[in-house]
N, C-alpha and C positions, 0 to 999 in steps of 0.2 A: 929599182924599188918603187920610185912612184908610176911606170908606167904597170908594176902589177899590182898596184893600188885602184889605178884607175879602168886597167881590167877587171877589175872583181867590183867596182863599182857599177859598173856595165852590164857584168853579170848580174847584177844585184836587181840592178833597175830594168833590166830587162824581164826577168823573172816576176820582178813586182807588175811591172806594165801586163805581163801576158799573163796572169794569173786575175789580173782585174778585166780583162779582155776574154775573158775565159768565163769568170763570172757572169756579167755581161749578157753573153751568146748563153750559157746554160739554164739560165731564169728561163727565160722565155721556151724554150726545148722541154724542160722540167714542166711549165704550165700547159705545152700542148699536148705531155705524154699526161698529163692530171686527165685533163678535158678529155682524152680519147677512151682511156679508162673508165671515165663517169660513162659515154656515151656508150661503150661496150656494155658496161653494166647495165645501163636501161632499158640495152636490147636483151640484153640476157633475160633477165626477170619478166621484160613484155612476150620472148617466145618461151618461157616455162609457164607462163601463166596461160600462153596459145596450144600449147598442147597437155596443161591441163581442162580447157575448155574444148578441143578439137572434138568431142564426142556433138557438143550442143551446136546446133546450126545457127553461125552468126551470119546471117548476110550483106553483103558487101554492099552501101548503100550510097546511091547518090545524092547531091546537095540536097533535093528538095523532100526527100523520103527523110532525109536524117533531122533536117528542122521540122517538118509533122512530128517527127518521135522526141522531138526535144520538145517543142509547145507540148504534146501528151503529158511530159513527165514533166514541167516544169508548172503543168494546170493541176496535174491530180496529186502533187507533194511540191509545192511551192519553198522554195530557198527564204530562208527567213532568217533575221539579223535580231540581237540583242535592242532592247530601247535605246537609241541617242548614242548605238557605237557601230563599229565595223567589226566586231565579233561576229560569227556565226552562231546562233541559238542554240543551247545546248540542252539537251534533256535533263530533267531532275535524277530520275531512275537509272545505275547503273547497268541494269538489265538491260533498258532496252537500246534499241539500235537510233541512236541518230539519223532522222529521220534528212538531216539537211545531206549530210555525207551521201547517204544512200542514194539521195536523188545526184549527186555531183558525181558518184561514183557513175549511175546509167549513163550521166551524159557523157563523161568522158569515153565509156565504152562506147557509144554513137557513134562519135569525135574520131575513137582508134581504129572503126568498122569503117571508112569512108575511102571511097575509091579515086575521088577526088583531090587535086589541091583546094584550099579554101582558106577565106580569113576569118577567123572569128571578132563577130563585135559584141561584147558585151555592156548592156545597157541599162541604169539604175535610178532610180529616184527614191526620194525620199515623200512621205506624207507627212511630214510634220508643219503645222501650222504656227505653231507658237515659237518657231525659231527664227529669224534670220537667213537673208536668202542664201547670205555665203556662207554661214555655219553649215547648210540644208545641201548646199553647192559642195564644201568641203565635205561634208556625211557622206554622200552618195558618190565620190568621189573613191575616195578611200574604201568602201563596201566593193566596188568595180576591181579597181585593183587587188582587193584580198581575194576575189573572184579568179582574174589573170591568172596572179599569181599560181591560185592551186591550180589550177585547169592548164598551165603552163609548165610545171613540177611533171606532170603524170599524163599528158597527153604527146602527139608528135605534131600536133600544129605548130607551124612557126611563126604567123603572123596574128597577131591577136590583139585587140585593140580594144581599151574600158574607157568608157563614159561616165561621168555623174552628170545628171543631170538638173538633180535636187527638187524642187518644186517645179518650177517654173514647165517643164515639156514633161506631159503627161503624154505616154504611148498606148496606152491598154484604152478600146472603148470601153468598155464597162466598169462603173463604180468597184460593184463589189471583187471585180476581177485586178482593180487597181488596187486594192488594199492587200488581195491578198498574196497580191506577186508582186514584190517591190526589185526583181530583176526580168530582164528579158535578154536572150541569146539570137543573136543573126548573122546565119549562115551565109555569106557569099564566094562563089564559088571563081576562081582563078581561072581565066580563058588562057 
């Protein structure tokens, strides 16, 4: 009697042990079959969106072609941030097209045309005078990152790196070109 007590306690504990050990190992199995799924997906929707475009000639462009065509589009539709947030500016009119996306959308299209590895650095400052350097530090900080982020969502770069810079390091020479581009993108290319 008590030695088949102590069998089925055995049983017992054994079952409970491999069943927690089973757990365990399946988490982790369970999160790389998540991950591979997301990553299937990305691809999927990137070659439907590739041979919905296959007709238009996208050309395969290297580092320094592709930062020309990002300075183009980041001079003549400049990325522009809400007053004293890291909001992206939003248009009043439902009609029309967000003019910030659009430009985020070309560049990403740049970013996805590149024949190249590379890192992206993204870099921001802020104009405000009447704040605070680490408020100005923290603004432009937080604007970089909400940058990353999306450019990181919808792009295939993997290394990508955001700056605030706040006041203090002014990158653009000209006045009026510093007001009105309170980001900048740079391209370096992976030997």
């Amino acid at each position: 009697m008590q030695a088949k007590t102590l069998f089925l306690l055995f049983i017992i504990s054994s079952i409970f042990f491999l069943s927690i050990s089973l757990l365990l190992i399946i988490k982790p199995l369970h999160l790389k079959r998540v991950e591979a799924k997301r990553v299937a997906n990305i691809q999927r929707v990137y070659h439907k969106s590739y041979f919905k475009k296959r007709d238009i000639h996208i050309p395969i462009r290297n580092t320094k072609t592709a930062q020309k065509k990002i300075e183009k589009i980041l001079i003549s539709n400049p990325i522009s941030f809400e007053g004293n947030s890291s909001i992206l500016e939003q248009n009043l009119s439902k009609l029309e097209i967000n003019k910030n996306y659009v430009s985020l959308a070309r560049i990403i299209e740049v970013l996805n045309n590149l024949n190249e590895k590379i890192i992206l650095k993204i870099k921001t400052h802020t104009n405000k005078k009447r704040f605070s350097k680490k408020y100005n530090l923290k603004l432009s900080q937080e604007r970089a990152d909400i940058i990353k982020s999306y450019i990181k969502e919808r792009s295939n770069i993997i290394f990508i790196s955001s700056i605030g810079y706040g006041k203090e390091i002014t990158f653009m020479k000209s006045k009026k070109r510093l007001k009105q581009a309170p980001l900048t993108l740079h391209l370096q290319r992976i030997k």
